[in-house]
C-alpha positions in Angstrom: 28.7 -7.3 -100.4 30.4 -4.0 -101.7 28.5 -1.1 -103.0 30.3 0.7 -106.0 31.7 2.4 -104.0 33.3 0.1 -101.5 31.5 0.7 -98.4 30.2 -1.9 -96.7 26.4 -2.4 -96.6 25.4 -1.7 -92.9 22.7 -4.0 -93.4 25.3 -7.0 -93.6 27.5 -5.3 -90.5 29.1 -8.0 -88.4 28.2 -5.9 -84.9 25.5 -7.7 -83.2 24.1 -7.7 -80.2 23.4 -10.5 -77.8 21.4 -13.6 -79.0 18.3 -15.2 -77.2 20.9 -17.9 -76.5 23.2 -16.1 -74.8 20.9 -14.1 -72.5 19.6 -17.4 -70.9 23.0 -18.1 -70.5 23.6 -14.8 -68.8 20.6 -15.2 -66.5 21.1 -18.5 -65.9 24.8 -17.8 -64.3 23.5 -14.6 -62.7 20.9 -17.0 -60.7 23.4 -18.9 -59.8 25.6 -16.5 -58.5 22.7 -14.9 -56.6 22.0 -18.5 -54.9 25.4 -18.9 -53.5 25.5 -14.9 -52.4 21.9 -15.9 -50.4 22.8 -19.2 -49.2 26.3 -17.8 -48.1 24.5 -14.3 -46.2 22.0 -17.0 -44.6 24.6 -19.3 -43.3 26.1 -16.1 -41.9 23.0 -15.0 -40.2 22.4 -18.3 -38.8 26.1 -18.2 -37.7 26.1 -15.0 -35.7 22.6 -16.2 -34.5 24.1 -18.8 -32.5 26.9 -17.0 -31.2 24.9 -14.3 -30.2 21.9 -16.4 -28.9 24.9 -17.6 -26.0 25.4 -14.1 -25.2 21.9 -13.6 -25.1 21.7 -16.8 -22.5 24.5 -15.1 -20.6 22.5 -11.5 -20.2 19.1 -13.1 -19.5 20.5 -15.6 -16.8 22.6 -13.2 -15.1 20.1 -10.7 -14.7 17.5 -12.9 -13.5 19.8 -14.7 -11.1 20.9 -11.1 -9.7 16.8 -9.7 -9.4 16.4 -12.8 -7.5 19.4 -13.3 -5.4 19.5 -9.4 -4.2 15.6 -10.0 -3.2 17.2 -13.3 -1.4 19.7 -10.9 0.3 17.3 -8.9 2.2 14.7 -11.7 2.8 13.6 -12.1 6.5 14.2 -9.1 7.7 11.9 -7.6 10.7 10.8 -11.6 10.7 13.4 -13.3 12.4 12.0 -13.4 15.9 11.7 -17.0 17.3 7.7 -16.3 17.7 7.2 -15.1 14.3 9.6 -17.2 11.9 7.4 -19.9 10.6 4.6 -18.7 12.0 0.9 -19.8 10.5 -0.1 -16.4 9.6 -3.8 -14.7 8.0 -2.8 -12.4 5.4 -6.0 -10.5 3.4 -4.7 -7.9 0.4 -6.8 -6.1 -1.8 -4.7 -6.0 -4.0 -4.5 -10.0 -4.7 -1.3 -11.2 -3.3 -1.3 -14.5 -1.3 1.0 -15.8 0.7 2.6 -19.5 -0.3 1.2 -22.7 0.6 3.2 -25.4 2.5 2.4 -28.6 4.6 2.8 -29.3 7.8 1.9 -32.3 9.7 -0.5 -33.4 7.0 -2.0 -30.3 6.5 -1.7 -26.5 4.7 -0.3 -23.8 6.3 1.2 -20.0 4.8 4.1 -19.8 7.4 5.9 -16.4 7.2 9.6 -17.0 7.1 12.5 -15.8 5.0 11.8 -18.0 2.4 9.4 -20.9 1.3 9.9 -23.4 -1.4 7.2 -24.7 -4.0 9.4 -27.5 -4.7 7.9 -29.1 -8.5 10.4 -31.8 -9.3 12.1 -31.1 -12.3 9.8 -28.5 -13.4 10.0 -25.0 -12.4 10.4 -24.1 -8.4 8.4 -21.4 -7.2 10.1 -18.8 -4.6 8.7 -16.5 -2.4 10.5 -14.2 -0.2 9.6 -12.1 2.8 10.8 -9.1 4.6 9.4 -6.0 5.8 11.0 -2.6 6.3 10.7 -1.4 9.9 13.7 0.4 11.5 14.2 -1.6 14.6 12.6 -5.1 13.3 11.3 -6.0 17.2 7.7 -6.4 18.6 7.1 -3.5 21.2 3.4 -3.8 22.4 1.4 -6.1 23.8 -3.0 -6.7 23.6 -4.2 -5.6 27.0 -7.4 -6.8 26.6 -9.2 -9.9 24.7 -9.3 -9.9 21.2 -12.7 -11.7 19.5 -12.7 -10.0 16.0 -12.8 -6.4 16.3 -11.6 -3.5 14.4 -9.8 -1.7 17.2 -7.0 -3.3 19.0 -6.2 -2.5 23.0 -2.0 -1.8 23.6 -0.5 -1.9 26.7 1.3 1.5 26.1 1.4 4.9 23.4 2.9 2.8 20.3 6.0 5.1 19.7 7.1 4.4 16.3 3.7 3.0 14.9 2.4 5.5 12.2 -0.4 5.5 9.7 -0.4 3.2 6.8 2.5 0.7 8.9 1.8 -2.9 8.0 1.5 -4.8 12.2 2.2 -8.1 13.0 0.1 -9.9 15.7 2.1 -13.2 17.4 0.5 -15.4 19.8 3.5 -15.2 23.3 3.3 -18.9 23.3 4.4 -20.7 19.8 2.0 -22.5 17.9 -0.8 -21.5 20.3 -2.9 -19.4 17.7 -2.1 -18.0 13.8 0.0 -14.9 13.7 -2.2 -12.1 11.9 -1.1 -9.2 9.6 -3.0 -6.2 9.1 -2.8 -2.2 8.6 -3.3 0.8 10.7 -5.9 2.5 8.9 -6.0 5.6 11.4 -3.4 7.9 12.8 -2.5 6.4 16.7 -2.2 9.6 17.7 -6.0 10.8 16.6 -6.8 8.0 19.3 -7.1 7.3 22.9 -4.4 9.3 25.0 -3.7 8.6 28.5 -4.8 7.5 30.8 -7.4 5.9 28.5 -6.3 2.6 26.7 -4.3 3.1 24.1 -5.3 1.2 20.4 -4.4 1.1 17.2 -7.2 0.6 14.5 -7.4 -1.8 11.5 -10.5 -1.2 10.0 -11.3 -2.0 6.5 -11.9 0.5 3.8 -10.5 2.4 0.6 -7.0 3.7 0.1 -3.3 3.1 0.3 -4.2 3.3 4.4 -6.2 0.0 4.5 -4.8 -2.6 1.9 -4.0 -5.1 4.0 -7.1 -4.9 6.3 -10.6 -6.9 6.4 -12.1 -5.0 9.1 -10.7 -7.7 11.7 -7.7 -10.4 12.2 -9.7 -13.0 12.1 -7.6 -14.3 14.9 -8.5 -14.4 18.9 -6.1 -13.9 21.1 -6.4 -13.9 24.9 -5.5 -11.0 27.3 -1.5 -10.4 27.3 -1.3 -13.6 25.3 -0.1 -11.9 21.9 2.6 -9.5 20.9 2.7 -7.0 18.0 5.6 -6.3 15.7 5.7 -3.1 13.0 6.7 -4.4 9.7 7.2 -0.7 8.3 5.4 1.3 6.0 2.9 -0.6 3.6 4.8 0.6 0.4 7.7 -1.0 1.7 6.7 -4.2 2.2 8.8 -7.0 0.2 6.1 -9.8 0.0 7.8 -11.2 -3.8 7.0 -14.7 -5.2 9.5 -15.7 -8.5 8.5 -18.2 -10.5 8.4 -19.3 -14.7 5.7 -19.3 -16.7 6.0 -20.1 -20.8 9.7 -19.4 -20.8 9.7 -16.1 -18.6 10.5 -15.3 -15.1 7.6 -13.4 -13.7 7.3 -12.0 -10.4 4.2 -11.0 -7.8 4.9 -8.2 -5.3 2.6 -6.4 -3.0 5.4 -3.5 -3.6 4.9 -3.2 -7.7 2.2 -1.8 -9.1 -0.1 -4.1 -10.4 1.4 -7.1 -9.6 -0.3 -8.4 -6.5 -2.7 -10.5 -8.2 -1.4 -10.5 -11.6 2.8 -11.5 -12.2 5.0 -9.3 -13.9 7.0 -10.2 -16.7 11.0 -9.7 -15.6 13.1 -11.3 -18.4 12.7 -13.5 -21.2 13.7 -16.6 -22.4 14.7 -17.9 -18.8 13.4 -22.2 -18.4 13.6 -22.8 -15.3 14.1 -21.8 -11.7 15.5 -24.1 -8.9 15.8 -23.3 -5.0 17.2 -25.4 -2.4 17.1 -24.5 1.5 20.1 -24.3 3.6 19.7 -26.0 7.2 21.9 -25.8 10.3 20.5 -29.2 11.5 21.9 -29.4 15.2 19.0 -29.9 17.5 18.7 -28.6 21.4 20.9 -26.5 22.8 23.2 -27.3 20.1 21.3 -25.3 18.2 22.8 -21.7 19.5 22.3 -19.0 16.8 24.1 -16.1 18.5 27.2 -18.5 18.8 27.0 -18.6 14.5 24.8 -20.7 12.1 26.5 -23.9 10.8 25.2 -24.6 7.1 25.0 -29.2 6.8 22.3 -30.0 4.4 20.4 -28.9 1.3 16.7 -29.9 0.5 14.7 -28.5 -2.0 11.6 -29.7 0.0 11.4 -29.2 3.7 12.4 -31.2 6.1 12.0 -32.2 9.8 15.0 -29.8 11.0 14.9 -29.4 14.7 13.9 -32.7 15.3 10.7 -32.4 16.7 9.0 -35.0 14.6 6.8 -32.2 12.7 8.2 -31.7 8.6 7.7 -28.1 8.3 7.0 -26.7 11.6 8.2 -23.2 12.7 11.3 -24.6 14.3 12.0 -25.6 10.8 12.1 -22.6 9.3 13.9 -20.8 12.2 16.9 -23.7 10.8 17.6 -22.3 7.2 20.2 -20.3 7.4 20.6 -20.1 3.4 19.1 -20.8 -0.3 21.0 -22.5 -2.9 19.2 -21.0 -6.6 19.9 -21.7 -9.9 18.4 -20.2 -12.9 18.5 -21.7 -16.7 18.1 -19.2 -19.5 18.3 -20.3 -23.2 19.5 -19.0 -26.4 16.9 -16.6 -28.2 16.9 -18.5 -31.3 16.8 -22.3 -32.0 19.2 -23.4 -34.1 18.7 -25.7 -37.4 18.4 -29.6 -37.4 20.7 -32.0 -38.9 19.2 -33.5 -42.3 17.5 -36.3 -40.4 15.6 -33.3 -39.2 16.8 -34.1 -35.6 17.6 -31.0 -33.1 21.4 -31.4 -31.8 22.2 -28.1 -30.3 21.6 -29.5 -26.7 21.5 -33.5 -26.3 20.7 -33.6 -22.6 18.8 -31.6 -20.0 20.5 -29.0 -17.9 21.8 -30.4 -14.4 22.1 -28.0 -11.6 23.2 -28.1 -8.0 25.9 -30.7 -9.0 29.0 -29.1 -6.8 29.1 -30.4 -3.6 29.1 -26.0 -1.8 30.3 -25.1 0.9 33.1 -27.6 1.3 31.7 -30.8 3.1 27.8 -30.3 2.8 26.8 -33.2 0.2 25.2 -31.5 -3.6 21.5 -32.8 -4.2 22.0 -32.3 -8.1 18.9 -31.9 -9.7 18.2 -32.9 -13.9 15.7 -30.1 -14.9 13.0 -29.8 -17.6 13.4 -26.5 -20.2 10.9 -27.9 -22.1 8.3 -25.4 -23.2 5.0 -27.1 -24.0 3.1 -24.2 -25.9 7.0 -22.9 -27.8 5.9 -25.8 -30.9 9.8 -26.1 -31.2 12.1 -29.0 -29.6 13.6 -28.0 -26.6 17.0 -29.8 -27.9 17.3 -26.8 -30.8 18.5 -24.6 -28.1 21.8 -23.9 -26.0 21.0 -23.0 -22.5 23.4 -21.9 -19.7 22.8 -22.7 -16.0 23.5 -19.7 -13.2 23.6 -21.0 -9.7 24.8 -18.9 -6.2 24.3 -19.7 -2.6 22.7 -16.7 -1.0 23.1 -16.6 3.5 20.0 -15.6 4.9 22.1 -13.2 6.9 18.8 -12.0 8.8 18.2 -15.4 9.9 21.3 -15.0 12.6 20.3 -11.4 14.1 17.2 -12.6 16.3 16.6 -12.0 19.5 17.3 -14.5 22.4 
């Protein structure tokens, strides 16, 4: 309609604005463009999650295989002497480390060797190494006098090179004819008897970095000139370190870490499993010629009856692993999404490691592991994991004396 004028009544204008109609529309399409934008960002996400949960594999299995392969490296050093590798040995620590368990002939011994293996199966392994830290790594004094279970111990000379705080080593001279002892001078040799008086060293208990690894007494006789002692080095220094996995983390107990004695430390995440295997030169008798070079011929992740003697796990035994074969399995840090049967396919079968038949002619004794996690409340097939293996010489177990 027209006004007498002929302007247009505004209240008749054709310029509207949008309907009811078309707003649903519009919010409608908007939704729908704001579900494919989310769905596409989250299949992105989940994408780069899986590429980067194999670099995360990568990083977490290469670091724990290095921790524990450089700890490897150095293992058995200052305890490679005939008398003391595999040795029975009474350990006491305040501060809650214990040495391993193993059998032998039916029952439980703690030898003190490079190395021992708590072989579980396919579950976890659990790895404890040894070395001390002592310059020259060789027993040089002898008990004069009969030993019953005292604090003070008689030497045969002034113990040059023994110092406060050093961790000793006390061997029976004849092999298996008593249990090796370890303990701590707990007061300065040279505040002691001078000569001519009979020399000592003292191993009393009490308080302070000076008397850790001491419970007043060995525990231990030994008869007169019957048992040697060797100085393990400074108490700080000693590399008493059992690896093992607990709830998908490698943790470690040192008598060299803070706080970890009694309790294990957390290393690195998202690591399954841990697998060792000894190394044994298996020639017997005089075969059986270190100084001449070790020969490597079997792999067991148990021990075995080495040297012939009849006796699984005797000191001879020990005195025949010349290496360690370790793999470590770390998994992704995310599991990945099921198919739409809800099944996990990320990973169909469990790892296997120690499948290469290394060095050249030595046969492989492959093992199937278990990276389940009981407590994760997630299938263990909606990971990737990745495998890390090397073959560490115990290059200390070749420099022992004759």
């Amino acid at each position: 309609m027209t006004t007498m004028t002929g302007r247009r009544n505004p209240r008749f204008s054709s310029t509207r604005g949008f309907s009811l109609v078309e707003l649903m529309v519009s919010i409608v399409v908007g939704m729908l463009a704001l579900m494919f934008a989310t769905r596409l960002v989250v299949s992105s996400e989940q994408n780069k999650q899986t590429s980067l949960g194999g670099s995360d594999a990568m990083q977490n299995g290469m670091q724990a295989l290095f921790s524990i392969s450089n700890d490897a490296a150095q293992a058995g050093w200052g305890l490679n002497d005939p008398l003391v590798t595999g040795c029975n040995t009474v350990f006491f620590d305040s501060g809650g480390f214990v040495l391993a368990p193993a059998a032998r002939g039916g029952a439980t011994v703690t030898p003190l060797a490079a190395a021992v293996i708590e072989s579980n199966g396919a579950n976890p392994d659990r790895l404890t190494l040894y070395s001390g830290s002592s310059i020259s790594g060789t027993g040089t004094l002898r008990i004069i006098k009969n030993y019953g279970g005292e604090a003070t111990i008689k030497i045969d000379r002034v113990p040059y090179g023994f110092a406060l705080g050093d961790v000793i080593l006390v061997v029976p001279e004849v092999a298996g004819a008593a249990r090796c002892a370890l303990a701590q001078i707990a007061i300065d040799p040279r505040l002691l008897a001078q000569p001519p008086s009979p020399q000592q060293l003292n191993i009393a208990a009490g308080a302070g970095d000076h008397a850790r690894y001491n419970a007043g007494a060995l525990r231990v006789s030994y008869s007169n000139g019957l048992a040697r002692l060797f100085n393990l080095g400074p108490a700080a220094a000693l590399s008493f370190h059992t690896w093992s996995i607990q709830g998908g983390f490698l943790q470690l107990r040192a008598t060299d870490l803070i706080g970890a004695g009694a309790t294990a430390a957390t290393v690195q995440d998202n690591v399954v499993s841990l697998k060792a295997q000894y190394g044994f030169d298996t020639r017997i008798g005089a075969a059986f010629a270190p100084a001449s070079g070790l020969q490597l011929a079997r792999w067991s992740g148990v021990m075995i009856d080495a040297d012939g003697d009849g006796v699984i796990g005797g000191a001879g035994d020990y005195q025949r692993v010349i290496a360690l074969r370790i793999a470590v399995v770390a998994r992704s840090k995310h599991p990945e999404r099921a198919d739409a049967g809800g099944v996990c396919r990320a990973t169909l079968s469990a790892p296997i490691v120690f499948s290469r038949a290394e060095p050249f002619g030595v046969a492989a004794l492959p093992v199937q592991v278990n990276v389940a996690i009981p407590a994760d409340g997630v299938d263990w097939k909606c990971y990737r994991y990745r495998v890390f293996e090397t073959i560490v010489p115990l290059r200390n177990a070749g420099w022992r004396p004759e």
